[in-house]
MIVOLO-653927 format. One record per atom (N, C-alpha, C): residue number from 1; x, y, z; atom name; residue in three letters. Coordinates in steps of 0.1 Angstrom, whole numbers, plus 5000, padded with zeros to 4 digits. Last residue first. Layout:
! MIVOLO-653927
{NUM, {X, Y, Z}, CA, ALA};
...
***
This chain:
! MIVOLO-653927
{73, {2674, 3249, 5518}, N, UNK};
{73, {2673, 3235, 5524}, CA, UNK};
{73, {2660, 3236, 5522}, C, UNK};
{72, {2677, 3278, 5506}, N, UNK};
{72, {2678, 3266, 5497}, CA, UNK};
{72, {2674, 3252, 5505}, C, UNK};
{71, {2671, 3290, 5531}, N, UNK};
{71, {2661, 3289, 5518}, CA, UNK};
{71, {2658, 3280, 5510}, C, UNK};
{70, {2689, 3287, 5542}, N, UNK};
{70, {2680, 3285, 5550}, CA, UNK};
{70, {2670, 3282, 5538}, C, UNK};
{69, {2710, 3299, 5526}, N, UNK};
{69, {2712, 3287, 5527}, CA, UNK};
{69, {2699, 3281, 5536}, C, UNK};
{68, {2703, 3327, 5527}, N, UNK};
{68, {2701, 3321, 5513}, CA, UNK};
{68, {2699, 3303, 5515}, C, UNK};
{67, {2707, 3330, 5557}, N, UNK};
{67, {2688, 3331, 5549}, CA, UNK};
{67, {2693, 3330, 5539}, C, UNK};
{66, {2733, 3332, 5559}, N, UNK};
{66, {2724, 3322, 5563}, CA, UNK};
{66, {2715, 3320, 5558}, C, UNK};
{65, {2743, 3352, 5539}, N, UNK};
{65, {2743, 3340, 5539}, CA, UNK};
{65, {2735, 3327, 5544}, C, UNK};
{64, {2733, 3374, 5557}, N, UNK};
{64, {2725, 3370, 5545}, CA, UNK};
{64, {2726, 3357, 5533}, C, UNK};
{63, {2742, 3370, 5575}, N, UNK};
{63, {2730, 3372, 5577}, CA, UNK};
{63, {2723, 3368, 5567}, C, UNK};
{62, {2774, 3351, 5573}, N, UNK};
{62, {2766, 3364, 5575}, CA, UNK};
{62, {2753, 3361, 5577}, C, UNK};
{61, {2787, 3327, 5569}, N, UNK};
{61, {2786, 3334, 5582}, CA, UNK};
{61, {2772, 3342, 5584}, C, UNK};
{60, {2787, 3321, 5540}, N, UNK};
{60, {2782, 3314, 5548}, CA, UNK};
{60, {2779, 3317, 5563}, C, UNK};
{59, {2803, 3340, 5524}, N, UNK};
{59, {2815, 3334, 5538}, CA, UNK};
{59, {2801, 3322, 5549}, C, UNK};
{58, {2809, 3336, 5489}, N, UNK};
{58, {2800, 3332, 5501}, CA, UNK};
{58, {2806, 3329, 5513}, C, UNK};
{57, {2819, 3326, 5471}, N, UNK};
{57, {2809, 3336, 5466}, CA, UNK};
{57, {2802, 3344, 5483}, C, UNK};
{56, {2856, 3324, 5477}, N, UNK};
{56, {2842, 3320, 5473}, CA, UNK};
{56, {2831, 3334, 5474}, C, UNK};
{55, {2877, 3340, 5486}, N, UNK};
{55, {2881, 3326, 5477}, CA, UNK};
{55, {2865, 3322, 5473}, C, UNK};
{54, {2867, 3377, 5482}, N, UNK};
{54, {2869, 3361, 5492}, CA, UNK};
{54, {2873, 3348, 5479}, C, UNK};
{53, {2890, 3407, 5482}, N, UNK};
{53, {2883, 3390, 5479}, CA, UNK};
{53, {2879, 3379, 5483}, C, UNK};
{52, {2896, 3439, 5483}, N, UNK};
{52, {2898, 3427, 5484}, CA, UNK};
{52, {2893, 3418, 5480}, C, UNK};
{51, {2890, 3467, 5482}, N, UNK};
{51, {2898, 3461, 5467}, CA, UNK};
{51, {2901, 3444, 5475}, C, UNK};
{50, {2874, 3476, 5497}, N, UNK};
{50, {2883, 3478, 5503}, CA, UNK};
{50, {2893, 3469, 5492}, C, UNK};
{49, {2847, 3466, 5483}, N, UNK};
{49, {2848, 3480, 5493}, CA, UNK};
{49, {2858, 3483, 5492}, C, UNK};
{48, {2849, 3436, 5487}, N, UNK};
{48, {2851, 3449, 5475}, CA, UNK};
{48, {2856, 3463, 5478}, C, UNK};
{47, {2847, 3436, 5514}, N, UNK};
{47, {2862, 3432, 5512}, CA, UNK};
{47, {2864, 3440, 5497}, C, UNK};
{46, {2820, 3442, 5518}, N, UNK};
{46, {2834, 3445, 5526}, CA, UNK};
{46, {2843, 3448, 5519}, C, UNK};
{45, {2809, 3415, 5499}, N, UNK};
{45, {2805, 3434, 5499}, CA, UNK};
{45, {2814, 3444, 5508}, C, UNK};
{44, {2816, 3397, 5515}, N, UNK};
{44, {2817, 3396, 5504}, CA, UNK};
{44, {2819, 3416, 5500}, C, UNK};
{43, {2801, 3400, 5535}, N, UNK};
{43, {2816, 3399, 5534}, CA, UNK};
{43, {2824, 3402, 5526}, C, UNK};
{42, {2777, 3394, 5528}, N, UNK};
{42, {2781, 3407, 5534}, CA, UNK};
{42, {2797, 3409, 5535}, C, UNK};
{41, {2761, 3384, 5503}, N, UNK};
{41, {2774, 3380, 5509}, CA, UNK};
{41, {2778, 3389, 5518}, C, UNK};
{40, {2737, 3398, 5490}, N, UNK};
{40, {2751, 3394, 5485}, CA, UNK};
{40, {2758, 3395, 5500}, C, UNK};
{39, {2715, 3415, 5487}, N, UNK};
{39, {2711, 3404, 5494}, CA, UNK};
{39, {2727, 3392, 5489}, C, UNK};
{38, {2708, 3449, 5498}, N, UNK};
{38, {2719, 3439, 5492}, CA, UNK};
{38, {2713, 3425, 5495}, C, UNK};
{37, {2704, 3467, 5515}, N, UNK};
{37, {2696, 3463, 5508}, CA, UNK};
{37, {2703, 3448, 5500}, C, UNK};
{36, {2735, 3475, 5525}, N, UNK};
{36, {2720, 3473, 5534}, CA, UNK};
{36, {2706, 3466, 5530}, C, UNK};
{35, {2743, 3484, 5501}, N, UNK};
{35, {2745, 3474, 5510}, CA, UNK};
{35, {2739, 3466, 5523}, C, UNK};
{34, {2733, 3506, 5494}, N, UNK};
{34, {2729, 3491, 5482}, CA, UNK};
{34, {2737, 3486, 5494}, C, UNK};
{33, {2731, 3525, 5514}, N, UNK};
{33, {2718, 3524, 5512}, CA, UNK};
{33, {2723, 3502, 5506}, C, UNK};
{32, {2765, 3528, 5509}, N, UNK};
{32, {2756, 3525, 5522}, CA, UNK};
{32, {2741, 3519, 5524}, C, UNK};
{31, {2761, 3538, 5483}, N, UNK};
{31, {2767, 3527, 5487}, CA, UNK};
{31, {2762, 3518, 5501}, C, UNK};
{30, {2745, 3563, 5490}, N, UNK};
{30, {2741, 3551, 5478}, CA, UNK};
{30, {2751, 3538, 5481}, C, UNK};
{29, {2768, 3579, 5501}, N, UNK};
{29, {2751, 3571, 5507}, CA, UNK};
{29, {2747, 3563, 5500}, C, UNK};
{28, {2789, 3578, 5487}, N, UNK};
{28, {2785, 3570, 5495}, CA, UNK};
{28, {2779, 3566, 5504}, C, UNK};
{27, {2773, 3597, 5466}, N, UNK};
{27, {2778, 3586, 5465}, CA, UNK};
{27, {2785, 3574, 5477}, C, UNK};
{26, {2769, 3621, 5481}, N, UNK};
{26, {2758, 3611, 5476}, CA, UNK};
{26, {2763, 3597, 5471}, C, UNK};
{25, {2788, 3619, 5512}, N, UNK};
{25, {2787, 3623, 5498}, CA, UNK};
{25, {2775, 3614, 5493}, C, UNK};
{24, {2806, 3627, 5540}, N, UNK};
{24, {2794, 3620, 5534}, CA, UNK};
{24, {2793, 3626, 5521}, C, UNK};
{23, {2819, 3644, 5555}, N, UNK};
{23, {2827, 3633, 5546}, CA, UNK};
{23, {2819, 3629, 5537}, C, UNK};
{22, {2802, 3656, 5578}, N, UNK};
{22, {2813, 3657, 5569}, CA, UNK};
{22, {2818, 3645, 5564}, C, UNK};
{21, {2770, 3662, 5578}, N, UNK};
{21, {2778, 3650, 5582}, CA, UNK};
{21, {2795, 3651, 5571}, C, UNK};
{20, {2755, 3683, 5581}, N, UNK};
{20, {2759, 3679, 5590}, CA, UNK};
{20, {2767, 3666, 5590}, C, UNK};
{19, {2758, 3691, 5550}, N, UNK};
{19, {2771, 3699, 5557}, CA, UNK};
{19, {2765, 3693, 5576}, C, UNK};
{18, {2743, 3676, 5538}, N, UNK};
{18, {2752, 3668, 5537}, CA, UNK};
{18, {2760, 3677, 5545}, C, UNK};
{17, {2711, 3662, 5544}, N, UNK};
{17, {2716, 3680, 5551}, CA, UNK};
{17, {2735, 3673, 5550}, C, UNK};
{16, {2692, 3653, 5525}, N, UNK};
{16, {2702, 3647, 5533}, CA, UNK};
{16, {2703, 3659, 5531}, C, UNK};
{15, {2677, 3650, 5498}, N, UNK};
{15, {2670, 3653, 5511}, CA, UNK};
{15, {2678, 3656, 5524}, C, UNK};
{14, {2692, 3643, 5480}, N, UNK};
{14, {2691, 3653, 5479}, CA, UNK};
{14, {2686, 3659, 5492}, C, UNK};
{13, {2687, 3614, 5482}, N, UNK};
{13, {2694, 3617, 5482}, CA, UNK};
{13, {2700, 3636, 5486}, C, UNK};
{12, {2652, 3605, 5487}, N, UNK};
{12, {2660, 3610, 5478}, CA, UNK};
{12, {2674, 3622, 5484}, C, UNK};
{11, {2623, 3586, 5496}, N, UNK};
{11, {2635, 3592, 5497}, CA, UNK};
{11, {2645, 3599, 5487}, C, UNK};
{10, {2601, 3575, 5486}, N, UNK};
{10, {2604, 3592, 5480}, CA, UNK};
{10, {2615, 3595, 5486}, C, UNK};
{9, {2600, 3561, 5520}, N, UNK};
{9, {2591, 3562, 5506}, CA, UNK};
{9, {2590, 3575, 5498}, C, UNK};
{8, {2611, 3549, 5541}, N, UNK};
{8, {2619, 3559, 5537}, CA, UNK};
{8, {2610, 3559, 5517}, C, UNK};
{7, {2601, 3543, 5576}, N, UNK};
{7, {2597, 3542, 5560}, CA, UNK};
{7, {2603, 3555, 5553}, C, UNK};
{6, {2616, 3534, 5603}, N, UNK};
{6, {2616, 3544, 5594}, CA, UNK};
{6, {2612, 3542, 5583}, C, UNK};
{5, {2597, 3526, 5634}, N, UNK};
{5, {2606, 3519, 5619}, CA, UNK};
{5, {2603, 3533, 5614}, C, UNK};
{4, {2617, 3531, 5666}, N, UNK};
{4, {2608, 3535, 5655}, CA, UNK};
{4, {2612, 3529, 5643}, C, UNK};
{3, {2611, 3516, 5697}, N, UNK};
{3, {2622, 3514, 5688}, CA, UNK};
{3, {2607, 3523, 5677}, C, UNK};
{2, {2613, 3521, 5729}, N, UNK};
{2, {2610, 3527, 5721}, CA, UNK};
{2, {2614, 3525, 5707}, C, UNK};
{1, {2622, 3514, 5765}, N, UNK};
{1, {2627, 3520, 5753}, CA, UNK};
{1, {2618, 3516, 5741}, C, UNK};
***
């Protein structure tokens, strides 16, 4: 198997064929896109999503937790 990277250079929201994917809206492609790109808490970014909270900035689990704290040592 075959993996492709996708460079998405000029992308633009507009480009998206939104009557194949029902529900989808520009606006939560852009949510989709800044979370993926995000360098915040992944958890963190969930739980907003969904009107919740963490007790900290940071579940320290995620991905992108690790690589901050990988950084800082």
């Amino acid at each position: 198997m075959t993996s492709k990277k996708v460079l998405m250079v000029g992308w633009h929201p507009s480009a998206v064929n939104y009557s194949k994917y029902p529900g989808l809206t520009p606006e939560k492609l852009d949510a989709i896109i800044a979370y993926g790109q995000s360098a915040l808490c992944r958890w963190l970014l969930i739980l907003r999503h969904f009107g919740e909270s963490l007790d900290s900035d940071a579940c320290g689990h995620c991905d992108n937790c690790r690589r901050n704290a990988a950084r800082a040592a």
